[in-house]
N, C-alpha and C positions, 0 to 999 in steps of 0.2 A: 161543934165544940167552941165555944165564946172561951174567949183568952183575951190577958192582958197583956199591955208590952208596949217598949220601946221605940220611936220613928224615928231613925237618922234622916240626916241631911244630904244622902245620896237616894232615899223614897225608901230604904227598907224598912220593913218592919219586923221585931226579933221578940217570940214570946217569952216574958219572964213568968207568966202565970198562969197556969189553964182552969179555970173557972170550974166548971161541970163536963160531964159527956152526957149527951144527949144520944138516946138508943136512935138509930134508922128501924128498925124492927126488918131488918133485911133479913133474908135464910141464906145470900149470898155474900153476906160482912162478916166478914171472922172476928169483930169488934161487939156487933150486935148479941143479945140476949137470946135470942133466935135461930140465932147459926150452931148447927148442928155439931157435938162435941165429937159425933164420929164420923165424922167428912173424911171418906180415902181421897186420898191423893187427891188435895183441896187443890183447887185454883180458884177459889174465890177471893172476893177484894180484900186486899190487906193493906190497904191503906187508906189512910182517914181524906177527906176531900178540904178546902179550904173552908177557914174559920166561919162558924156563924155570927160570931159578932168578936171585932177587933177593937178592946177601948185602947187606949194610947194611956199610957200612964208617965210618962217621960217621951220631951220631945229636946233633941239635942242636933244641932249643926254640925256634929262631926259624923264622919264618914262611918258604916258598918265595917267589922275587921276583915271581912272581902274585898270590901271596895277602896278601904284606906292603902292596904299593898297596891290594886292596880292602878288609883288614883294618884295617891298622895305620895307611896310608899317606894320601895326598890321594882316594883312593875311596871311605874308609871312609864310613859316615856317624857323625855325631857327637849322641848325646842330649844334649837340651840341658836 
């Protein structure tokens, strides 16, 4: 799945665009074109793996809104 998106300045990266999906052709992806629409009582993957290609379309030095509370925020801790 190639997606675009944002890099803060604590390493994350946060998609604002998903490009395309790209099939696996699995019969075990409940995502895939392949995986079977009458699976009982599926347990197969239902979740996508990490991006195949990440552009950065905005790169900003503030902090992602997770990291800004433990960092910056009412989480942080404060030397005193």
């Amino acid at each position: 799945l190639p997606s675009e998106g944002t890099k803060y300045g604590c390493g994350h990266y946060q998609v604002t665009r998903k490009v395309r999906k790209i099939d696996c052709n699995s019969p075990y992806c409940t995502h895939s074109i392949r995986h079977s629409p009458n699976c009982l009582d599926c347990h197969c993957e239902r979740y996508l793996g990490p991006d195949l290609k990440e552009t950065i379309t905005l790169t900003t030095t503030n902090y992602c809104a997770s990291c800004q509370y433990w960092f910056k925020g009412p989480g942080a801790q404060h030397i005193r």
